[in-house]
Biopython code that builds the backbone (N, CA, C, O; Angstrom):
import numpy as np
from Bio.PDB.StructureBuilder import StructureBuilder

atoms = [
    (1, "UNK", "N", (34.362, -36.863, 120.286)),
    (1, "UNK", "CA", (34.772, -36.624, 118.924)),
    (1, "UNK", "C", (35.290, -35.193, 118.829)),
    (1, "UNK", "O", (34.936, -34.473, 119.763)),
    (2, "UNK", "N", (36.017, -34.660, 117.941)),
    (2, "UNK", "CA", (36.955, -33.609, 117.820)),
    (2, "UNK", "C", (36.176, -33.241, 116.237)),
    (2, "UNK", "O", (35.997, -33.989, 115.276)),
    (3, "UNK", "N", (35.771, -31.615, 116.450)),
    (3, "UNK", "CA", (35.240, -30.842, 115.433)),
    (3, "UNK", "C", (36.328, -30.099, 114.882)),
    (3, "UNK", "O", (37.057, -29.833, 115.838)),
    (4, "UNK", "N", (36.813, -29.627, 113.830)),
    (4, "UNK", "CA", (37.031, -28.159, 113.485)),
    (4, "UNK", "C", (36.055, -27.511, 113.226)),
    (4, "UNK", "O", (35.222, -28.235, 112.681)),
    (5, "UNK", "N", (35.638, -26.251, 113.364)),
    (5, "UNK", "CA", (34.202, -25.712, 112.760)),
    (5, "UNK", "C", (34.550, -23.989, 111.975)),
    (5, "UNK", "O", (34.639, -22.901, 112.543)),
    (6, "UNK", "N", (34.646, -24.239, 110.894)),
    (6, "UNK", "CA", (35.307, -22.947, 110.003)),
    (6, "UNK", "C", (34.206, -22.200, 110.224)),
    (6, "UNK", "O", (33.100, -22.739, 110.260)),
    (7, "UNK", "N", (34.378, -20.747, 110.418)),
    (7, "UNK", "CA", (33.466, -19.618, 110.479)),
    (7, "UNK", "C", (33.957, -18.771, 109.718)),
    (7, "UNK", "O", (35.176, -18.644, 109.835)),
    (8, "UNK", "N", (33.135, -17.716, 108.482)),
    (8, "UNK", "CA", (33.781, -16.831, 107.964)),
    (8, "UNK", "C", (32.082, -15.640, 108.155)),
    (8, "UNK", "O", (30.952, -16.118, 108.255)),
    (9, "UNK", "N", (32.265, -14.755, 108.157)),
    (9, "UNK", "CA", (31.221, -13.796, 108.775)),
    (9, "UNK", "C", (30.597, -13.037, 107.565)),
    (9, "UNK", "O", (31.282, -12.153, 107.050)),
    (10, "UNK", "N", (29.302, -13.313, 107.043)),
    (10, "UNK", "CA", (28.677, -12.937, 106.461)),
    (10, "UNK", "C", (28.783, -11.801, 105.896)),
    (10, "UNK", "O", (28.648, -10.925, 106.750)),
    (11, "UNK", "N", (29.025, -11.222, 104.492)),
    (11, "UNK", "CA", (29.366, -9.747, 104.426)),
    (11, "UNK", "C", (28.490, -8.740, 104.580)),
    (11, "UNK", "O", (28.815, -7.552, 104.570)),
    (12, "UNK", "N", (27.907, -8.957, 104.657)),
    (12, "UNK", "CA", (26.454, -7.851, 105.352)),
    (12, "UNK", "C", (26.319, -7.629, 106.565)),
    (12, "UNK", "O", (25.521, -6.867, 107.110)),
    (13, "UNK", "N", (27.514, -8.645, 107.259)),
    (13, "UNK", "CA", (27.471, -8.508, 109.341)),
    (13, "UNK", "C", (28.420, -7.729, 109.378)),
    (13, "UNK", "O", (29.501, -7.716, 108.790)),
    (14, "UNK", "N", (27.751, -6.784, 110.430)),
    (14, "UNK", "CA", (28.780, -5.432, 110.929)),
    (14, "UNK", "C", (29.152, -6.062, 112.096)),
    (14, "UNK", "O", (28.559, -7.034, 112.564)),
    (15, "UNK", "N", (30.430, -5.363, 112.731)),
    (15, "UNK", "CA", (31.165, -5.877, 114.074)),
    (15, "UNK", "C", (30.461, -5.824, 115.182)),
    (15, "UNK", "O", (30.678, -6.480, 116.201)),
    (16, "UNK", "N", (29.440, -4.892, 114.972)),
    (16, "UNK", "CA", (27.877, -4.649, 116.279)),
    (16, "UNK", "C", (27.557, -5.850, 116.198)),
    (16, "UNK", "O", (27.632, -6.475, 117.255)),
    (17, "UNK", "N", (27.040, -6.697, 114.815)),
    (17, "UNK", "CA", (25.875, -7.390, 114.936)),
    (17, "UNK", "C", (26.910, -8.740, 115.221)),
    (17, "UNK", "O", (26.250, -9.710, 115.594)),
    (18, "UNK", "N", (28.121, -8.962, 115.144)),
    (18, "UNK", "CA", (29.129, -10.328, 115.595)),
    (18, "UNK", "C", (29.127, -9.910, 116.891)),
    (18, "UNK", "O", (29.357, -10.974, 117.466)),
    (19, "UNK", "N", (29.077, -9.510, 117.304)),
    (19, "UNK", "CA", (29.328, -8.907, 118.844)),
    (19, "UNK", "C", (28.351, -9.520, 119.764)),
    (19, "UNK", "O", (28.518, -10.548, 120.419)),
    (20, "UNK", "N", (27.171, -8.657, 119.726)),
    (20, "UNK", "CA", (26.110, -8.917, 119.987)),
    (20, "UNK", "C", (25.434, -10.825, 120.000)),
    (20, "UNK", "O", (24.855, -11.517, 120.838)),
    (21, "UNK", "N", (25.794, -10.982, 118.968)),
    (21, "UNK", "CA", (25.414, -12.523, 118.434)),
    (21, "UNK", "C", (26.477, -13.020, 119.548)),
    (21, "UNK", "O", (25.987, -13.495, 120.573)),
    (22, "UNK", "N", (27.861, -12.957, 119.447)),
    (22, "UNK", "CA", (28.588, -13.508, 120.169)),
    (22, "UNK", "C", (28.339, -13.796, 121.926)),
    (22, "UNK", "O", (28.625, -14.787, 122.599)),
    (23, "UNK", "N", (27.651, -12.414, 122.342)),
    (23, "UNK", "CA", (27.269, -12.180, 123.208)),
    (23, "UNK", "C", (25.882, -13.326, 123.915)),
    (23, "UNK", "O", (25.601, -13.910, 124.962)),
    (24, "UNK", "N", (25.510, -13.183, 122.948)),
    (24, "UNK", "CA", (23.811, -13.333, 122.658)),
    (24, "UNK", "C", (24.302, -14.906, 123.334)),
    (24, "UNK", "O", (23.916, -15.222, 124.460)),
    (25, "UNK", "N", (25.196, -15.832, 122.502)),
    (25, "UNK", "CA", (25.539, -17.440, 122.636)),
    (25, "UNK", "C", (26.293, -17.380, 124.025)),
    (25, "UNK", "O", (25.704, -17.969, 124.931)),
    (26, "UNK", "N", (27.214, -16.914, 124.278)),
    (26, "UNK", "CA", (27.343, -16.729, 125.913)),
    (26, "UNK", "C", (25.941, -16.634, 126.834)),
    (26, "UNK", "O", (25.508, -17.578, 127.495)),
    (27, "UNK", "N", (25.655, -16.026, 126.795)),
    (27, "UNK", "CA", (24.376, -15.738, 128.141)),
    (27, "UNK", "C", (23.657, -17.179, 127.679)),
    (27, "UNK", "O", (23.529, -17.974, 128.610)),
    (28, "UNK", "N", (23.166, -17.631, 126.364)),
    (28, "UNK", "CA", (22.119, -18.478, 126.151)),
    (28, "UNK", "C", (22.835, -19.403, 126.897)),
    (28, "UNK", "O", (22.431, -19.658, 128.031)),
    (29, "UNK", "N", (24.484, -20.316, 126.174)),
    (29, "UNK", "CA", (24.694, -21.181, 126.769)),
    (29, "UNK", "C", (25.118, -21.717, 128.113)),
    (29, "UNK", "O", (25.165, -22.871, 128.539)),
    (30, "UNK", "N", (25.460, -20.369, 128.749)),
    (30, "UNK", "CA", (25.570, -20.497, 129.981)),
    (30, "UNK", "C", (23.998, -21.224, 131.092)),
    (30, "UNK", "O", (24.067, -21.876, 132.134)),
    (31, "UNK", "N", (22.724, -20.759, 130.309)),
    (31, "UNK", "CA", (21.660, -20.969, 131.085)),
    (31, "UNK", "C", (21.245, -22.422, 130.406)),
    (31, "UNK", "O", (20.273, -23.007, 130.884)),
    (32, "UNK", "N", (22.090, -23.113, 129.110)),
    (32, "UNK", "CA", (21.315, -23.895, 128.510)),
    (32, "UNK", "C", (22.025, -24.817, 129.199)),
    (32, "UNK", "O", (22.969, -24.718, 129.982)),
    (33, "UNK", "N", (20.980, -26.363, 128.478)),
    (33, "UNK", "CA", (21.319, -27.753, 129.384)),
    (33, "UNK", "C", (22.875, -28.421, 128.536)),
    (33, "UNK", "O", (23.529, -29.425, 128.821)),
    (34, "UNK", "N", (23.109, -27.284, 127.314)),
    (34, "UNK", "CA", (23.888, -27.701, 126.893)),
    (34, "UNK", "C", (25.405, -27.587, 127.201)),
    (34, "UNK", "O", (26.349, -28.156, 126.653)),
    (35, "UNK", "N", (25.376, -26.366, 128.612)),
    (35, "UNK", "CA", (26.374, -25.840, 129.111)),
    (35, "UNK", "C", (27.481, -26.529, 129.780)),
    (35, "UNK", "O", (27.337, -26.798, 130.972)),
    (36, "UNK", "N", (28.717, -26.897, 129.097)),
    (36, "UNK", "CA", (29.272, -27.891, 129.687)),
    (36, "UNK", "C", (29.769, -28.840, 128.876)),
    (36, "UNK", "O", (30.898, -29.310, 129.015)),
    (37, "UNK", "N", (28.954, -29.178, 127.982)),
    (37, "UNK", "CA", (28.787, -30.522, 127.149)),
    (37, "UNK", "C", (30.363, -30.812, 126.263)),
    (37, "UNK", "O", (31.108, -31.790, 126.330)),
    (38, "UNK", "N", (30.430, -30.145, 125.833)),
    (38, "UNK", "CA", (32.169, -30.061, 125.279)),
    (38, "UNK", "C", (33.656, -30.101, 126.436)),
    (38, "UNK", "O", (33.988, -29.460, 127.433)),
    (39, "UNK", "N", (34.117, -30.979, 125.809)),
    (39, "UNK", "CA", (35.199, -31.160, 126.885)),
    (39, "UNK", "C", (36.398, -30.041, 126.586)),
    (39, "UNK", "O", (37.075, -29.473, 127.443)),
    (40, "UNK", "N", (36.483, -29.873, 125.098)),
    (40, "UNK", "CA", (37.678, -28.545, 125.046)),
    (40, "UNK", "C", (36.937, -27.619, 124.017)),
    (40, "UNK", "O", (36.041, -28.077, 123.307)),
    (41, "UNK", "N", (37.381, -26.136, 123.946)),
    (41, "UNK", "CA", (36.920, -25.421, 122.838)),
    (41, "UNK", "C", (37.943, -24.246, 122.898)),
    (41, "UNK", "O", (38.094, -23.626, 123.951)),
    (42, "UNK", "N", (38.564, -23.976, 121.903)),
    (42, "UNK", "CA", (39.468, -23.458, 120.963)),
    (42, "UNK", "C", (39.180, -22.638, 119.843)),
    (42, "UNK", "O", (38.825, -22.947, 118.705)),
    (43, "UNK", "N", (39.391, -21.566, 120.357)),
    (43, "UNK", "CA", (38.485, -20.340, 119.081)),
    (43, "UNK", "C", (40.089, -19.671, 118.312)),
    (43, "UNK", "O", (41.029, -19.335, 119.032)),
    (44, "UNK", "N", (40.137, -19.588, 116.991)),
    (44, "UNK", "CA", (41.332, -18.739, 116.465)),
    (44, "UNK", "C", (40.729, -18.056, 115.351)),
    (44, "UNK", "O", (39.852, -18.407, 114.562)),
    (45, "UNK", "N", (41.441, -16.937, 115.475)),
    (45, "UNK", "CA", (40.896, -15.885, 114.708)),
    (45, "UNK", "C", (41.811, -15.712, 113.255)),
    (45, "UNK", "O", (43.035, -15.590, 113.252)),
    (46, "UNK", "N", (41.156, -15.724, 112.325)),
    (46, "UNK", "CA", (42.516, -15.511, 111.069)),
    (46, "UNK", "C", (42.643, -13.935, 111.706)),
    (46, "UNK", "O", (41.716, -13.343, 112.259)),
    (47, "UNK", "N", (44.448, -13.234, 111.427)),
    (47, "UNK", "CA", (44.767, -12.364, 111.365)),
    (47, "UNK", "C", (44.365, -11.055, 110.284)),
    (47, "UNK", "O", (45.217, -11.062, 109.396)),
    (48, "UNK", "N", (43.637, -10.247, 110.121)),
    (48, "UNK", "CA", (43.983, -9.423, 109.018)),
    (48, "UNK", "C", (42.424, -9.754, 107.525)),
    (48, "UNK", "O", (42.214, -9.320, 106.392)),
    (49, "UNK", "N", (41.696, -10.770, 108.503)),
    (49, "UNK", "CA", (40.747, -11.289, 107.764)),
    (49, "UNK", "C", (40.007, -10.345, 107.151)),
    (49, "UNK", "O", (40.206, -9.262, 107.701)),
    (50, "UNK", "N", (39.075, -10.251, 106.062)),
    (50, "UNK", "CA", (38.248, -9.488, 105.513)),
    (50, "UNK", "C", (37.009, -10.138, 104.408)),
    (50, "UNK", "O", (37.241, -10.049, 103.202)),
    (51, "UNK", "N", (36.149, -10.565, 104.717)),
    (51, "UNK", "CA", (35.325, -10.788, 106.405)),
    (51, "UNK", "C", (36.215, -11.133, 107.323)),
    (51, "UNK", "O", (37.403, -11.323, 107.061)),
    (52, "UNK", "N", (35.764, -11.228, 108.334)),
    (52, "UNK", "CA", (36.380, -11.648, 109.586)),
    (52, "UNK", "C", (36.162, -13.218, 109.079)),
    (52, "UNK", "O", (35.287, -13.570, 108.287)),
    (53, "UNK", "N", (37.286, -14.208, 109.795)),
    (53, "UNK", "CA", (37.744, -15.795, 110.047)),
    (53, "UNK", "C", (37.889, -16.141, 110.627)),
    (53, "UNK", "O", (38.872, -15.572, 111.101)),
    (54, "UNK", "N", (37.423, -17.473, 111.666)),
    (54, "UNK", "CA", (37.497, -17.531, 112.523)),
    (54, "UNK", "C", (37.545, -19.240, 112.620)),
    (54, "UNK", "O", (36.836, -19.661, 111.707)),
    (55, "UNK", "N", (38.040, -20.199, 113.284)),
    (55, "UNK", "CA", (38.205, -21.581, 113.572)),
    (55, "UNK", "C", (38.031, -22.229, 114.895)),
    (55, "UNK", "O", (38.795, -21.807, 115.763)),
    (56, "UNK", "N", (37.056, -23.320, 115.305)),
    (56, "UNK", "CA", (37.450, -23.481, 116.513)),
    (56, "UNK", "C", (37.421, -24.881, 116.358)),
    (56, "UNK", "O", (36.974, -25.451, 115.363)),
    (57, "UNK", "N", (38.086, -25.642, 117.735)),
    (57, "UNK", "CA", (38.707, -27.057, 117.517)),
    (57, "UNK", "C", (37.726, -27.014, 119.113)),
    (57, "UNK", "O", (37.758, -26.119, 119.957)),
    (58, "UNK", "N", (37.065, -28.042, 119.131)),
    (58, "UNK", "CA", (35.893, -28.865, 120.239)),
    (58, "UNK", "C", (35.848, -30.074, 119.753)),
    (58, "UNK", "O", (35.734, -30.777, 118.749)),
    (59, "UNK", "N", (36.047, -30.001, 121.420)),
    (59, "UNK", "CA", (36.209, -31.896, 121.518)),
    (59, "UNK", "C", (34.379, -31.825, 122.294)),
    (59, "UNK", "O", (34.010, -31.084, 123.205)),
    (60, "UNK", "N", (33.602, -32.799, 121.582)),
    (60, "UNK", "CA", (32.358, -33.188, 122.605)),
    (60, "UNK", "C", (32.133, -34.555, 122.395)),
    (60, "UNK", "O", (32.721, -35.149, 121.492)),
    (61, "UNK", "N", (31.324, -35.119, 123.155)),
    (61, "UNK", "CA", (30.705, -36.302, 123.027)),
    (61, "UNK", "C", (29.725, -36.533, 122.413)),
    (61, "UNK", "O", (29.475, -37.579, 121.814)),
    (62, "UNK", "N", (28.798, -35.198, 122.527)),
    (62, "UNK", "CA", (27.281, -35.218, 121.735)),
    (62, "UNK", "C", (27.496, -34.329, 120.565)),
    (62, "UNK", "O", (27.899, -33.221, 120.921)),
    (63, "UNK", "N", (27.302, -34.514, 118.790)),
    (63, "UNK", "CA", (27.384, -33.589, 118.255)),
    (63, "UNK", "C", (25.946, -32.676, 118.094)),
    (63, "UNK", "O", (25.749, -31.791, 117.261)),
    (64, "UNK", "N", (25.032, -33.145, 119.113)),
    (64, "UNK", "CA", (23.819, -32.104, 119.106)),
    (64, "UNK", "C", (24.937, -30.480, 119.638)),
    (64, "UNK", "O", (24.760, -29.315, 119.282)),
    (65, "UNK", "N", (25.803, -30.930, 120.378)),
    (65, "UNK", "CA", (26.117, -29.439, 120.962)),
    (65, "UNK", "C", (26.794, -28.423, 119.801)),
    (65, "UNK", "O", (26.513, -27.227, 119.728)),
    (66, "UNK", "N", (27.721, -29.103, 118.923)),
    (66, "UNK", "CA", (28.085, -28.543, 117.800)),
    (66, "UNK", "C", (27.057, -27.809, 116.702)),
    (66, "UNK", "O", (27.235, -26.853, 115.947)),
    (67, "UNK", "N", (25.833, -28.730, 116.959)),
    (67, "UNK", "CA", (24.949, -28.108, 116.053)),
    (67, "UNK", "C", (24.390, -26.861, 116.443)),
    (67, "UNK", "O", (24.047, -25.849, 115.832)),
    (68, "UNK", "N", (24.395, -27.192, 117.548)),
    (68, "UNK", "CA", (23.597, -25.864, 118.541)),
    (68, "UNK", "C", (24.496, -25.163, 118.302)),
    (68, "UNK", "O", (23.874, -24.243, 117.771)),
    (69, "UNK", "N", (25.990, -24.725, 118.266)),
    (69, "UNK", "CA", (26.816, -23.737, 118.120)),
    (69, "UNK", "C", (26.631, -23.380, 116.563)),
    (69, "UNK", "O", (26.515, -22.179, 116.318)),
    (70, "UNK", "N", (26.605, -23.939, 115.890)),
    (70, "UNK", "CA", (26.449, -23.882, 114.559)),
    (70, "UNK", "C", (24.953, -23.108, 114.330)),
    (70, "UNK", "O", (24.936, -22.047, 113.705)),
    (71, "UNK", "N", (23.849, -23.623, 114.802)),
    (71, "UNK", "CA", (22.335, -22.946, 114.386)),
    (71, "UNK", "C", (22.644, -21.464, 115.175)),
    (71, "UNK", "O", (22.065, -20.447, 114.795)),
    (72, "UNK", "N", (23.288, -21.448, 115.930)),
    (72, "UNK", "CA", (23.014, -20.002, 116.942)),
    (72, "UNK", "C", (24.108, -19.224, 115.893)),
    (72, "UNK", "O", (23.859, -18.022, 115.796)),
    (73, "UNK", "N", (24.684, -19.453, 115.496)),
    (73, "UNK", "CA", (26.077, -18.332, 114.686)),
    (73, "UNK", "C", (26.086, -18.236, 113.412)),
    (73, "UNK", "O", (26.949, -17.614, 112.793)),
    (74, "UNK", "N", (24.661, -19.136, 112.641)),
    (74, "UNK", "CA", (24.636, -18.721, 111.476)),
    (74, "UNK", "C", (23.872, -17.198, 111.120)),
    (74, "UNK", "O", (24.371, -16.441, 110.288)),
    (75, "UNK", "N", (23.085, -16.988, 111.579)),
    (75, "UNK", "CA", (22.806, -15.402, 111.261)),
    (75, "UNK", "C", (23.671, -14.460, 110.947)),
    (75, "UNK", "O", (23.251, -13.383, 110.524)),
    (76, "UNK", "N", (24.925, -14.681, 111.087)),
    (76, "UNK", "CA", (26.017, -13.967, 111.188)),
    (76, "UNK", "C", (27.461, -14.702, 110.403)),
    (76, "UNK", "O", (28.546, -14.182, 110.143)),
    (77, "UNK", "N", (27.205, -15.424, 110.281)),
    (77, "UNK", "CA", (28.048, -16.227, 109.719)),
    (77, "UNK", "C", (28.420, -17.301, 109.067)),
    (77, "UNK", "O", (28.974, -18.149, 109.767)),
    (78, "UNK", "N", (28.327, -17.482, 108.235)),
    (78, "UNK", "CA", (28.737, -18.707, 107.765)),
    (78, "UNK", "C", (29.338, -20.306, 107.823)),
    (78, "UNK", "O", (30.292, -20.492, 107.067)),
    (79, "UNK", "N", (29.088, -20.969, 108.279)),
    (79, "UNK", "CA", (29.896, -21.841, 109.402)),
    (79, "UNK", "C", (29.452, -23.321, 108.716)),
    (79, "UNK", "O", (28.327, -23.706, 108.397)),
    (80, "UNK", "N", (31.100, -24.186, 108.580)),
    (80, "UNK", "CA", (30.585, -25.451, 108.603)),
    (80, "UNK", "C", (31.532, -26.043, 109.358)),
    (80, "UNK", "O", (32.655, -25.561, 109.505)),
    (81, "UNK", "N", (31.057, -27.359, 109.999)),
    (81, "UNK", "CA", (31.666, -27.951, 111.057)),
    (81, "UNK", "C", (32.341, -29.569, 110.325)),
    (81, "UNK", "O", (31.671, -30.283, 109.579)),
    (82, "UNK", "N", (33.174, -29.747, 110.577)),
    (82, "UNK", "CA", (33.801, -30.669, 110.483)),
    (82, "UNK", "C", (34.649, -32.074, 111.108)),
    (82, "UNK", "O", (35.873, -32.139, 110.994)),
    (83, "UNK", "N", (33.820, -33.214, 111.798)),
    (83, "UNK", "CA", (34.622, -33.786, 112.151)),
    (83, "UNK", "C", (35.850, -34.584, 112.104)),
    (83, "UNK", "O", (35.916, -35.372, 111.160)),
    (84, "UNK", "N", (36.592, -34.558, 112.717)),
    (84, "UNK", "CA", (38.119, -34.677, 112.277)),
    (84, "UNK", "C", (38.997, -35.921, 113.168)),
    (84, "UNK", "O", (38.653, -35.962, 114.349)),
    (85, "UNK", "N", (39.984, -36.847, 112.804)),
    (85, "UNK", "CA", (40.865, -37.662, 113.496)),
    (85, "UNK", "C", (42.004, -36.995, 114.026)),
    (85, "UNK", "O", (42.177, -35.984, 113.345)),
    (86, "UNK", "N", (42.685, -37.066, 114.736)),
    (86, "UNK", "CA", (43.900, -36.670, 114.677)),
    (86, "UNK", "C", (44.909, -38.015, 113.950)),
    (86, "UNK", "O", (44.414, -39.014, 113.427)),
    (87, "UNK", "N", (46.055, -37.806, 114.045)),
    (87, "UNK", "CA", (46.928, -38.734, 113.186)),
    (87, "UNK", "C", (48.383, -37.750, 113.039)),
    (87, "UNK", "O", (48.527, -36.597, 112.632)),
    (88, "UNK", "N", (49.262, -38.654, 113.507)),
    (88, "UNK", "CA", (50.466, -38.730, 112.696)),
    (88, "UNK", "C", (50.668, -38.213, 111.357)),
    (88, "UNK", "O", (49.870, -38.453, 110.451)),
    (89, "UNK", "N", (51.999, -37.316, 111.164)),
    (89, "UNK", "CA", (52.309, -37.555, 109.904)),
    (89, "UNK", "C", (52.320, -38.934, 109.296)),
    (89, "UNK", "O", (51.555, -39.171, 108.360)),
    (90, "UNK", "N", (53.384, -40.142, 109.905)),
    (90, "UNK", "CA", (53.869, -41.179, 109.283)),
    (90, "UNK", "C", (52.273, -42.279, 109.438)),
    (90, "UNK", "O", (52.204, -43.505, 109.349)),
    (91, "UNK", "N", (51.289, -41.388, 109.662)),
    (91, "UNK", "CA", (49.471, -42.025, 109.467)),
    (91, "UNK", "C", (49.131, -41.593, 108.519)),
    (91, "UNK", "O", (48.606, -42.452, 107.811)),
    (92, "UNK", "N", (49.167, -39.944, 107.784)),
    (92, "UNK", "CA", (48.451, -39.909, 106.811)),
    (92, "UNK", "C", (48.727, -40.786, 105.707)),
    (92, "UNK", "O", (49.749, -41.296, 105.247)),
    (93, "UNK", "N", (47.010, -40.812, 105.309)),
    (93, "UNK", "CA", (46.820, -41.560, 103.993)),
    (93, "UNK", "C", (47.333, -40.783, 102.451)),
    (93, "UNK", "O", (47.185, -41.376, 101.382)),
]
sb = StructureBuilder()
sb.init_structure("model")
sb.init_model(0)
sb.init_chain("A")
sb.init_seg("    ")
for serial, (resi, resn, name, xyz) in enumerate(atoms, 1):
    if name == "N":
        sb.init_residue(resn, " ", resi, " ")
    sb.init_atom(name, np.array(xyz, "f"), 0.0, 1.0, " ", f" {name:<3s}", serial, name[0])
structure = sb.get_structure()
């Protein structure tokens, strides 16, 4: 299944504490069983954001892994995940 997952960064998070957090989900998921589990992941940053914005498009099979990205990046951010179809223009409803 294919997520979008909107992130906008808490206004009380300084660029230390996104950093760090960011950091923090690297090392974890690298050692976790969850490492892997997504077949694509796609991070975009809004330009010029204030908070910072941020979007990523993951494809997984299990949405436990989405959640796990989601519980680890809320301290910092705001985040809801969204699963999504793709489709054609001459598909939309």
């Amino acid at each position: 299944m294919i997520f979008v997952v909107v992130g906008e960064a808490r206004p009380t998070a300084t660029l230390e504490q996104i950093q760090a957090n960011r950091q923090a989900y690297v090392t974890w998921e690298a050692g976790s069983s969850y490492a892997g589990m997504y077949r694509t992941l796609a991070r975009y940053e809004v330009v010029g954001a204030s908070p910072k914005k941020t979007f990523w498009v993951m494809q997984a099979d299990d949405p436990v892994v989405i959640h796990e990205l989601v519980e680890h990046f809320a301290d910092v951010w705001q985040i809801t995940a969204y699963p999504v179809v793709q489709r054609t223009i001459g598909e939309a409803a």
